[in-house]
C-alpha atoms as an extended CHARMM CRD file, in Angstrom:
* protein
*
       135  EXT
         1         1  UNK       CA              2.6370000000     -297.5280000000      213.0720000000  PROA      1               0.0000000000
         2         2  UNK       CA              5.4550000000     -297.9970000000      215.3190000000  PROA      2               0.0000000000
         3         3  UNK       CA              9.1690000000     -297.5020000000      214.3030000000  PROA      3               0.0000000000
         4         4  UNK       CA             11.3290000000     -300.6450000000      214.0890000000  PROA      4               0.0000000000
         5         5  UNK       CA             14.6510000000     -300.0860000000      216.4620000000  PROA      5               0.0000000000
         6         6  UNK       CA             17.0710000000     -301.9550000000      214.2230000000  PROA      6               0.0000000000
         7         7  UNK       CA             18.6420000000     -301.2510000000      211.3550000000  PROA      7               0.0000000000
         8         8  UNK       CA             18.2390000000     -303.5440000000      208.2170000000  PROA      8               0.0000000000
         9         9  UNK       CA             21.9800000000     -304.8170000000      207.1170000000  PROA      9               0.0000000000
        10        10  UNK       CA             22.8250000000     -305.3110000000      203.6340000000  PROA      10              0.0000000000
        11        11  UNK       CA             25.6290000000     -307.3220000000      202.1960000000  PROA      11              0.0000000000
        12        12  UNK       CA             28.6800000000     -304.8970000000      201.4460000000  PROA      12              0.0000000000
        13        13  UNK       CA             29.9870000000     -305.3300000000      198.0410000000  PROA      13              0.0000000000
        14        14  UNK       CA             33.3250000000     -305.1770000000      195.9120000000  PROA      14              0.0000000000
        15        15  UNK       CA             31.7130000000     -305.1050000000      192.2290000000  PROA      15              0.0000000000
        16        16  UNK       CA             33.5530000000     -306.1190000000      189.1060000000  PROA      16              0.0000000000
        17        17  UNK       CA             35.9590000000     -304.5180000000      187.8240000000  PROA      17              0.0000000000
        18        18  UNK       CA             36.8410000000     -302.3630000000      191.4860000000  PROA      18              0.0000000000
        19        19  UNK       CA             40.3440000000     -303.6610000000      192.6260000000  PROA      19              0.0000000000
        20        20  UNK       CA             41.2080000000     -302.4390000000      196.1070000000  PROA      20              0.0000000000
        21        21  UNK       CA             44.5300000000     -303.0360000000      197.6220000000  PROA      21              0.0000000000
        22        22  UNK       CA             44.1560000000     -302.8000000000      201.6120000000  PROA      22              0.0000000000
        23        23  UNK       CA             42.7820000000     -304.2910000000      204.6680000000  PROA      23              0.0000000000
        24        24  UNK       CA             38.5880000000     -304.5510000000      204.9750000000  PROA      24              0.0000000000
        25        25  UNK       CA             37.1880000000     -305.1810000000      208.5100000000  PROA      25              0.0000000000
        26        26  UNK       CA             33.1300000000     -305.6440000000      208.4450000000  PROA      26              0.0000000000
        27        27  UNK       CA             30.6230000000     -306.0620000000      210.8720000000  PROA      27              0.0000000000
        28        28  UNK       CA             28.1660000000     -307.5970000000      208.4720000000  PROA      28              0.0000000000
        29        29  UNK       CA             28.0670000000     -310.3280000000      205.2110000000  PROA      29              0.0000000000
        30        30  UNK       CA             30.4670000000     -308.9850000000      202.1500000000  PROA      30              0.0000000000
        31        31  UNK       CA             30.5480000000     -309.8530000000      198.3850000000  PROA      31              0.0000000000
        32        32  UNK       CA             33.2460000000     -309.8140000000      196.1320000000  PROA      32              0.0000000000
        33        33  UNK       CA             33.2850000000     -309.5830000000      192.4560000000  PROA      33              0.0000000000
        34        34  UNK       CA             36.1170000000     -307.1660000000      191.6980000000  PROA      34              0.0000000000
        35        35  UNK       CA             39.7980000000     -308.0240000000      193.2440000000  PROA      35              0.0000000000
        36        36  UNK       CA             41.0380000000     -307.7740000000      196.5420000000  PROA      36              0.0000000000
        37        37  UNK       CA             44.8480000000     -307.6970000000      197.5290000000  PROA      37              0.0000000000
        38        38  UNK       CA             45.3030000000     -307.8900000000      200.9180000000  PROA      38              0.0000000000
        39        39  UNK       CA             43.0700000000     -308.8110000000      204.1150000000  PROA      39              0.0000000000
        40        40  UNK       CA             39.2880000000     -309.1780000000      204.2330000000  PROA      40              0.0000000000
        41        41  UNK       CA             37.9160000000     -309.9520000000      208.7930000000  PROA      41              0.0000000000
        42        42  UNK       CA             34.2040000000     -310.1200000000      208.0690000000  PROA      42              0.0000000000
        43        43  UNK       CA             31.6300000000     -310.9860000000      211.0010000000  PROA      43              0.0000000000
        44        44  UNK       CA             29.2560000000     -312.3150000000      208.8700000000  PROA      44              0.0000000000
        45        45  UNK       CA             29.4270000000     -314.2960000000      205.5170000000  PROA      45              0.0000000000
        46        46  UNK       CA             31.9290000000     -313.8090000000      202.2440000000  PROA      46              0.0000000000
        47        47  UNK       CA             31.0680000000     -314.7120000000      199.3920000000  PROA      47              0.0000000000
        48        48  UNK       CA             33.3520000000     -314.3360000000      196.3350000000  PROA      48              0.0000000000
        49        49  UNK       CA             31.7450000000     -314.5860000000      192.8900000000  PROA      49              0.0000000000
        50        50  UNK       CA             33.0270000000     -316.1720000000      189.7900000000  PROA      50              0.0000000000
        51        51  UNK       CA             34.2390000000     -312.9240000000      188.3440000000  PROA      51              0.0000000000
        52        52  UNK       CA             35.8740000000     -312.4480000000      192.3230000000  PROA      52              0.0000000000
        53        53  UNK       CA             39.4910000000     -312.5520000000      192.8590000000  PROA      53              0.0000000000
        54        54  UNK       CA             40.9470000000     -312.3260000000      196.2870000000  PROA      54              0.0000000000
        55        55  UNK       CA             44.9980000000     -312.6310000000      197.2710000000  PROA      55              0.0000000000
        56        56  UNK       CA             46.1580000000     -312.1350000000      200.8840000000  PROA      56              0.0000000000
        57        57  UNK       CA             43.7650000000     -313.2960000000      203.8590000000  PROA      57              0.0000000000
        58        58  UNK       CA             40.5420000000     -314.1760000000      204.5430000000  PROA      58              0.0000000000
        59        59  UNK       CA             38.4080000000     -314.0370000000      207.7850000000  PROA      59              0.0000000000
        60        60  UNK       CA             35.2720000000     -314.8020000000      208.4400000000  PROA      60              0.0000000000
        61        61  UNK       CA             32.3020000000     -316.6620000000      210.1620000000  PROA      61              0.0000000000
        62        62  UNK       CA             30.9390000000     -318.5810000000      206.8280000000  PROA      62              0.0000000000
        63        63  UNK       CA             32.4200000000     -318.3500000000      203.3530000000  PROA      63              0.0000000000
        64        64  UNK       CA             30.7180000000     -319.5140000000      199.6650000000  PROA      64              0.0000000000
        65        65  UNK       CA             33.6170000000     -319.2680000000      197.1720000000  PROA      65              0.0000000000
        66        66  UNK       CA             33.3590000000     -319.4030000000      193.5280000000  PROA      66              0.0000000000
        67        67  UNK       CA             36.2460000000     -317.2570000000      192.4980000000  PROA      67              0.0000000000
        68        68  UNK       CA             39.8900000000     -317.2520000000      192.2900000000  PROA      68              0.0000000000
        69        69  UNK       CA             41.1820000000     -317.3220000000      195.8060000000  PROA      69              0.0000000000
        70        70  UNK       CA             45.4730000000     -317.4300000000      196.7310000000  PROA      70              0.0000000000
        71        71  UNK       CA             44.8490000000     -316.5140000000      200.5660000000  PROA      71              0.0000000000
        72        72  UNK       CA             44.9790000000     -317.8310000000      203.9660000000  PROA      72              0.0000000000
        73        73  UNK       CA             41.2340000000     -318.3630000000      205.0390000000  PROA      73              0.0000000000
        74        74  UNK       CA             39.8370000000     -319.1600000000      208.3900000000  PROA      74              0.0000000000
        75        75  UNK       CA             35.9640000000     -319.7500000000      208.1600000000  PROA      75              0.0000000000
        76        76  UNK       CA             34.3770000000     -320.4460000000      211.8820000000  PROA      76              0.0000000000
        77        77  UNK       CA             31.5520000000     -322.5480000000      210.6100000000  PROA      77              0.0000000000
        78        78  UNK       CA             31.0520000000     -323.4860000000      206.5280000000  PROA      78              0.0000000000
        79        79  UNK       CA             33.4350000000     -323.0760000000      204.0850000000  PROA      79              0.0000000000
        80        80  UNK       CA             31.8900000000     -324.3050000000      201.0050000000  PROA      80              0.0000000000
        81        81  UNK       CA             34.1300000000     -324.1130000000      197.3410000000  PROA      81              0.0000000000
        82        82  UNK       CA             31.3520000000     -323.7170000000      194.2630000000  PROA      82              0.0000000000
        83        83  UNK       CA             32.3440000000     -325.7360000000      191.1560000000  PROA      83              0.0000000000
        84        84  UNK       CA             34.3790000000     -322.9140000000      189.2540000000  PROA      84              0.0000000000
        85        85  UNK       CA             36.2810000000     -321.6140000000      192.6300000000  PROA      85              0.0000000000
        86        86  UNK       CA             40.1910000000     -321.9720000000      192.5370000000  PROA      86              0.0000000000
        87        87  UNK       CA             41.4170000000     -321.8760000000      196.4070000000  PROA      87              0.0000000000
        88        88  UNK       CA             45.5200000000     -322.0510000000      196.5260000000  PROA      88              0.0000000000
        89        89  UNK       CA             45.9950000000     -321.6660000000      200.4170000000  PROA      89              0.0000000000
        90        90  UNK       CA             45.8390000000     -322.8920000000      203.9770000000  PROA      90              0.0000000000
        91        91  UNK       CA             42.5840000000     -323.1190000000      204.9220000000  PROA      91              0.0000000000
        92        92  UNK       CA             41.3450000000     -323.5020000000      208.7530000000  PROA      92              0.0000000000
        93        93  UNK       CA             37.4220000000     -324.3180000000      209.4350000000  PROA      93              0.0000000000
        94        94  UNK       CA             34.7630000000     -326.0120000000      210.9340000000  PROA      94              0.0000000000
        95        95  UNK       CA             33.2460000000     -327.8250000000      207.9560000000  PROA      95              0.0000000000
        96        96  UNK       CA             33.9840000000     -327.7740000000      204.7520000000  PROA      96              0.0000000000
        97        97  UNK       CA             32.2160000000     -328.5190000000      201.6740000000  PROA      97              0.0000000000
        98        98  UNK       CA             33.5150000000     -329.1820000000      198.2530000000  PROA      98              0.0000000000
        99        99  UNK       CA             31.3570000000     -329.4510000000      195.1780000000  PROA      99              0.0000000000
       100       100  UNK       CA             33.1450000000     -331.1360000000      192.2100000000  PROA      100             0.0000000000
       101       101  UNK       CA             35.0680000000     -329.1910000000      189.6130000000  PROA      101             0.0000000000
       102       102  UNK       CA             36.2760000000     -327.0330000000      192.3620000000  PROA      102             0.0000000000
       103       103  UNK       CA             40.1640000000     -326.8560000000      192.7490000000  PROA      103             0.0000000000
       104       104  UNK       CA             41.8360000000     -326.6310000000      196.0320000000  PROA      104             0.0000000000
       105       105  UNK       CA             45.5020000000     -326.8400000000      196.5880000000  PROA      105             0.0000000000
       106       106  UNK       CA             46.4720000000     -326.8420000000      200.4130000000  PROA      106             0.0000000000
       107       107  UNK       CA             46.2330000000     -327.9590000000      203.3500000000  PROA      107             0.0000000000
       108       108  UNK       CA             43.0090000000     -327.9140000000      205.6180000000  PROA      108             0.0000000000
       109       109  UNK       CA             42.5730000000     -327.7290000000      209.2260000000  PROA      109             0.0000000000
       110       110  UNK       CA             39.3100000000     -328.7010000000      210.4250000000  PROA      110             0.0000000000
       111       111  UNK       CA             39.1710000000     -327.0320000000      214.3640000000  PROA      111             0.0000000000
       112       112  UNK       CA             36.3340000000     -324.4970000000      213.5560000000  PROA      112             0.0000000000
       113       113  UNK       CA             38.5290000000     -321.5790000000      212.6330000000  PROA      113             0.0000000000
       114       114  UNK       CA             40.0530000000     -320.7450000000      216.1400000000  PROA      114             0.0000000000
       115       115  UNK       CA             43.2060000000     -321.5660000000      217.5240000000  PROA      115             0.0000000000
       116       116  UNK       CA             43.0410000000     -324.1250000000      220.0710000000  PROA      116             0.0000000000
       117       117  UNK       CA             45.7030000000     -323.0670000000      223.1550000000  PROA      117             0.0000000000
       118       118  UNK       CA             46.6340000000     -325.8270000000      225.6190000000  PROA      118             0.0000000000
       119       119  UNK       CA             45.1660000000     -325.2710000000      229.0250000000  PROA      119             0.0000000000
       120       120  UNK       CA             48.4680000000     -324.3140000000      230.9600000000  PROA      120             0.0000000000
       121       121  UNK       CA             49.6270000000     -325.9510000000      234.2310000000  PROA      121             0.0000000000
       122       122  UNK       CA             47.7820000000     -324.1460000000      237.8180000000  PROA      122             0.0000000000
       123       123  UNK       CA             50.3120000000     -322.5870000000      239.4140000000  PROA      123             0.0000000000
       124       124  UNK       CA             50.2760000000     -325.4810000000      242.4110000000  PROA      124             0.0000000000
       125       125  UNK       CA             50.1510000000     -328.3360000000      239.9720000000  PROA      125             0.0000000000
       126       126  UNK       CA             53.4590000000     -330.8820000000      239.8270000000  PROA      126             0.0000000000
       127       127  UNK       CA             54.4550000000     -330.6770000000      235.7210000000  PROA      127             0.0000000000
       128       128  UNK       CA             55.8660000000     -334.3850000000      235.9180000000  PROA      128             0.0000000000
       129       129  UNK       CA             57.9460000000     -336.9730000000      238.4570000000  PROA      129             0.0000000000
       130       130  UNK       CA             61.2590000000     -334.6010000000      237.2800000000  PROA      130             0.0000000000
       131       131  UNK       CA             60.4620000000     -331.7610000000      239.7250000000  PROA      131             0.0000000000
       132       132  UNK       CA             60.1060000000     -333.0870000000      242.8290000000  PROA      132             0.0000000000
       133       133  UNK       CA             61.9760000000     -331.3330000000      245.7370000000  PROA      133             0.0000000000
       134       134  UNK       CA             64.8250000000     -332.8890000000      247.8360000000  PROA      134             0.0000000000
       135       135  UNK       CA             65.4030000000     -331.7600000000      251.4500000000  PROA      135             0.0000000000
């Protein structure tokens, strides 16, 4: 039988009643059901249980909440807010989907979680009528 080159990746996991104060960076998906106070910068997916509690900043390519959540969160692709999640926070994503009962006080920015910079002017390109030069 020949040996499989990859490595199988299982979710990481906060568990109830854990409370870690800190940053957590992760290459793969991460579950939280304990409490987390500070930053969470996940490659893969969060996904905060009912029991989960998470206060600081969240970051992330897709994100199922159903916990208590007072963060900043930027989700790439799907944010989605389960029925008994409580989000107080600016939120920045690519969709987002709300199922009812959930509470969300905020604002949301809908650009797919990145920040959009303006493409600046070439270096041989006029800015405007303003800057032309008089000989």
């Amino acid at each position: 039988m020949a040996k499989n080159n990859f490595t199988e990746s299982k979710p990481n996991t906060i568990v109830s009643g854990t409370h870690i104060n800190g940053e957590v960076k992760a290459e793969g998906d991460f579950r939280i059901d304990g409490t987390l106070k500070g930053s969470i910068n996940c490659k893969g997916k969060i996904v905060i249980g009912q029991s989960g509690s998470v206060e600081g900043e969240i970051i992330c390519q897709n994100a199922d909440f159903s916990g208590n959540i007072k963060a900043q969160v930027t989700v790439e692709q799907l944010l989605t807010l389960k029925a008994t999640a409580q989000l107080h926070g600016d939120v920045t994503t690519g969709k987002l989907s709300i199922e009812p009962g959930a509470k969300f006080t905020g604002s949301c920015n809908m650009e797919g979680g990145s920040v959009i910079k303006p493409n600046p002017p070439k270096p041989n390109e006029s800015k405007g009528p303003e800057e032309k030069q008089l000989k």
